[in-house]
Each structure stands twice: as C-alpha cells, then as structure tokens.
N, C-alpha and C positions, 0 to 999 in steps of 0.2 A: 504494500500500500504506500510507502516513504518514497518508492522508486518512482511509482505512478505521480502521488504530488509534486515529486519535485520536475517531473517532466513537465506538468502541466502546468506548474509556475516558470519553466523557462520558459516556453514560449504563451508567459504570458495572459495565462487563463484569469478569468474573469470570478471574484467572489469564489473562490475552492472552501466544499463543504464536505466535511467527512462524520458520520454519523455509523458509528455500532449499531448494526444488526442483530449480533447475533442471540442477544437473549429476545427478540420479537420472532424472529424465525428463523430454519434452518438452510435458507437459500446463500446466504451469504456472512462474511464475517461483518463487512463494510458495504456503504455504497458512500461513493461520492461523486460532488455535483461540482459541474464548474460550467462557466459559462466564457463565449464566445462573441467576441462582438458582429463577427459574419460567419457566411458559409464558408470563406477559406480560414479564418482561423479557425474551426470548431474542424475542418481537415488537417490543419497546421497540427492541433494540440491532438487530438485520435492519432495521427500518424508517429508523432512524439513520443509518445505514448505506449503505441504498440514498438516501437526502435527501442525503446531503452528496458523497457520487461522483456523484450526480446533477448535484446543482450546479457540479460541475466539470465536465461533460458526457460521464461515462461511466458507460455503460450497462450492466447484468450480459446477458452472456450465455444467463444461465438461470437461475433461482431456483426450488427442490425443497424440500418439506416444510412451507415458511411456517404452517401448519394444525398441525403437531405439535412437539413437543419437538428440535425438531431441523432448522435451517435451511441448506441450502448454496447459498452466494452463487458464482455463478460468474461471473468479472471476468476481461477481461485482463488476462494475467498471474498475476492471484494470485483463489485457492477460499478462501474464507472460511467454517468452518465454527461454526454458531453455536450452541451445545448447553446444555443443561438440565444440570446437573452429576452426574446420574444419568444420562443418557445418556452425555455425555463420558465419563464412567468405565467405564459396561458398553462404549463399542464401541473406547476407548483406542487411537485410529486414530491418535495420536503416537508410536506404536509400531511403526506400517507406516512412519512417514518417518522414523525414528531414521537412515537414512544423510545427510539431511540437515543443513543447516549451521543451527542454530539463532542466530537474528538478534537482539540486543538488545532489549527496549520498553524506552525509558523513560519 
C-alpha cells in the first residue's frame, strides 16, 4: 500500500485517501482514493502505479475502466480507486466505507 501512495503522490494525485477495510469486510485490506485533475493524469497516476508495484513484483488482480475517467486497481490486499475529480465527487464511494478506519498519508 506505501508503494502504491507514494507512486501516486509522484505524479501528483489529487487528495490521497487510505481507509482500513479490513474489519468491515473481507475483500480487501485497504482501499484508497485519489483523484485526478483529467483523463490523462488519472492515466498518468494508474500507469505509475501499476510501474512501481510492478517492480516490486506485484501484480493487480484486475484492472477496470483504464479507457474512462475512472480506474480500479485491484491488488492484494488493497483496491485502488483512481478518479477524475468529477467522478470522485458524483459517485462519493468514501461514503460507502465511512465505517472504516481512515489511515494517515503523509
């Protein structure tokens, strides 16, 4: 998860939210949210993303959207959602895991 944020603080992610999952459910450890001010950063920071968990040798489970405003990284452990900041706001899915435990960035 440390790899993933600080990828998507290099290039720049918008508002990064890391929030415990795992005592709400057993899908994930984490998810975290960051936002994008366009379609090519929210490409920029997915592609960053996947390059630097790569090179550590971990692979996403599934990757959905890459093509629109709206990317979800699925990792073990932790769903990374990577959004355009008009999407993050219409679909305000920090809202569905508000029982979780919201995790520091620094």
């Amino acid at each position: 998860m440390q790899i993933a944020v600080k990828a998507l603080e290099s290039k720049k992610g918008i508002d990064i939210r890391v929030i415990r999952i795992s005592d709400v459910t057993t899908i994930a450890e984490y998810i975290v949210f960051v936002s994008g001010g366009s379609d090519t950063q929210v490409r920029a920071l997915t592609d960053e993303t996947e390059y630097q968990l790569g090179e550590q040798g971990v692979k996403a489970h599934h990757i959905e959207g890459k093509a629109s405003g709206w990317t979800l990284l699925d990792y073990p452990g932790v769903i990374i959602n990577v959004m355009t900041e008009k999407s993050r706001e219409f679909y305000d899915l920090e809202r569905l895991w508000s029982d979780g435990e919201e995790i520091k960035v620094d």
